[in-house]
DONUZA-632962 format. One record per residue (C-alpha): residue number from 0; residue in three letters; x, z, y. Coordinates in steps of 0.001 Angstrom, whole numbers, plus 500000, padded with zeros to 6 digits. Each point is the difference from the previous one (the first is absolute). Example, Ala and Ser with C-alpha at 12.3 -4.5 7.8 and 13.67 -1.06 7.14 Angstrom:
% DONUZA-632962
R resi resn     c1     c3     c2
R    0  ALA 512300 507800 495500
R    1  SER 501370 499340 503440
END
This chain:
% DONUZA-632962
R resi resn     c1     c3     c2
R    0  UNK 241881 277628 086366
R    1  UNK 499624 497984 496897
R    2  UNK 498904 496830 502301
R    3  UNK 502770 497127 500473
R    4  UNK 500568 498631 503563
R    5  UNK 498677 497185 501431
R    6  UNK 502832 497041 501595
R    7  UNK 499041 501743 503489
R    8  UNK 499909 503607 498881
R    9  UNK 504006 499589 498125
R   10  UNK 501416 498323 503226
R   11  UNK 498553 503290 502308
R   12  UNK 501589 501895 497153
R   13  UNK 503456 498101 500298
R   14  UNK 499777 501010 503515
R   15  UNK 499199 503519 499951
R   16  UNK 502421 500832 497238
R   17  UNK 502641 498337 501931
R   18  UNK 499000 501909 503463
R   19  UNK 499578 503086 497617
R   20  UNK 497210 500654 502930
R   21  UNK 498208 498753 502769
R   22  UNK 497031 498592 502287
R   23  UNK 498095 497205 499274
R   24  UNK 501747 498094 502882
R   25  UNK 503064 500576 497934
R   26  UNK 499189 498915 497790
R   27  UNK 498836 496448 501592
R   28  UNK 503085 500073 501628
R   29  UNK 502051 499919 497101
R   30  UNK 497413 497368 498604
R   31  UNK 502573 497394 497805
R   32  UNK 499815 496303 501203
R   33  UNK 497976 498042 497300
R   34  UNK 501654 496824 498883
R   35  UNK 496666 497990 500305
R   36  UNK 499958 498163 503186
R   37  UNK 496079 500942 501006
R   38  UNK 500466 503864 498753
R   39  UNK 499303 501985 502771
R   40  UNK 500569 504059 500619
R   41  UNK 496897 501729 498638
R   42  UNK 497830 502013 502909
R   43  UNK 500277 503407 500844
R   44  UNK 496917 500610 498881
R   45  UNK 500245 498209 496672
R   46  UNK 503515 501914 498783
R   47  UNK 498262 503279 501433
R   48  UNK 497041 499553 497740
R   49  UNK 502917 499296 497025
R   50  UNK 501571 503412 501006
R   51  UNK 496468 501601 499934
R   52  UNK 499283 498189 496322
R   53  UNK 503889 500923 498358
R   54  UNK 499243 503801 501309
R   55  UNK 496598 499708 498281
R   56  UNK 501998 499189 496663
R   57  UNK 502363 502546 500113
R   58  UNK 503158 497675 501391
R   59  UNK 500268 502051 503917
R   60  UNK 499261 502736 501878
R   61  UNK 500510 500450 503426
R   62  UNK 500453 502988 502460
R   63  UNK 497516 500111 503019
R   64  UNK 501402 499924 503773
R   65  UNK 496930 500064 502002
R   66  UNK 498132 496932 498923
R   67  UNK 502885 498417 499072
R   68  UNK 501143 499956 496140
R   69  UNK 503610 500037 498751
R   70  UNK 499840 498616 496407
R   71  UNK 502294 500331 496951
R   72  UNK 500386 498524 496353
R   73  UNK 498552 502939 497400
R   74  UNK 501689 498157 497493
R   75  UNK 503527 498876 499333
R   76  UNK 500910 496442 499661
R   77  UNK 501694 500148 496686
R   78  UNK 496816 502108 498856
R   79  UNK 497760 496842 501273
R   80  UNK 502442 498140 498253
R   81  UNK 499654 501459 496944
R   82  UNK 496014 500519 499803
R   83  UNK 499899 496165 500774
R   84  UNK 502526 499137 497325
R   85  UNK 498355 502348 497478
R   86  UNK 496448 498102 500670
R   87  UNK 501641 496921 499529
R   88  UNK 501468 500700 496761
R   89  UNK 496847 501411 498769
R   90  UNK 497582 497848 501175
R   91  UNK 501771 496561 500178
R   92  UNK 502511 500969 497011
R   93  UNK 497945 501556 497444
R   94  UNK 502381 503155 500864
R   95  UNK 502895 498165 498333
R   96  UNK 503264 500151 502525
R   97  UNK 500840 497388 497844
R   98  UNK 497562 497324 500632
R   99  UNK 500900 500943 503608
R  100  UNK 503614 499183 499634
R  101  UNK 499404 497123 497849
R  102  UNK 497752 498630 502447
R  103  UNK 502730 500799 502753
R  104  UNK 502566 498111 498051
R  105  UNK 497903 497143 499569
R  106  UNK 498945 499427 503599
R  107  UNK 503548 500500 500703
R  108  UNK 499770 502901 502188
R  109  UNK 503056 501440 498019
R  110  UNK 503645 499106 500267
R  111  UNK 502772 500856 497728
R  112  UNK 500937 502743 502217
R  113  UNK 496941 501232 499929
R  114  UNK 499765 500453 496666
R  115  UNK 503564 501646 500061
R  116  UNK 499003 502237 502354
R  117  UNK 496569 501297 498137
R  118  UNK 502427 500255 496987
R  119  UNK 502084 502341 501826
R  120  UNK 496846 502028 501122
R  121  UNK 498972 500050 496698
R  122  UNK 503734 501115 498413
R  123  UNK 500209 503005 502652
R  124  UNK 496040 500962 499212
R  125  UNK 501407 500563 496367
R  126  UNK 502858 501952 500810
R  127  UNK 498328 502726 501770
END
């Protein structure tokens, strides 16, 4: 399950970990509104395929009714979140979590409460 997700494959994701379960007319029903004006709902068959792919990697499983499959995430969001943050930092980084904040900082993708708030995370992780 080492592969990332495609743009297509993380919004199915989204959806699924949100449902916790479902169909893959659920999940085209709870299909998010895309900001472009032209965007249009993918097809069935197109975000069936996707389901079909993500299960091939590892992301879902389903549970058979008839011919019809019920799918679910295999993986936890925060444990997505983490492999992708991980393959960042090492492959985009060097492995520094440094570079990664520094680059943060400069882009300014960091407030001042931010940066409180990881100082606080980092305070309690030293405590216990």
């Amino acid at each position: 399950m080492s592969k990332l997700l495609t743009p297509l494959e993380l919004k199915v994701m989204n959806i699924l970990w949100k449902l916790k379960k479902g169909f893959v007319k659920d999940i085209l029903e709870r299909w998010p509104e895309d900001p472009e004006p032209d965007a249009k709902k993918p097809a069935y068959n197109t975000v069936s395929t996707t389901v079909r792919i993500l299960e091939d990697k590892g992301y879902i499983d389903h549970k058979a009714f008839g011919r019809t499959y019920e799918y679910f995430p295999s993986i936890s969001k925060a444990e997505y979140q983490k492999r992708l943050l991980g393959n960042v930092i090492e492959n985009a980084f060097g492995g520094s979590v440094k570079s990664l904040m520094s680059a943060l900082v400069d882009a300014d993708k960091v407030s001042d409460k931010d940066l409180t708030d990881i100082q606080d995370l980092i305070d309690k992780s030293n405590v216990d």
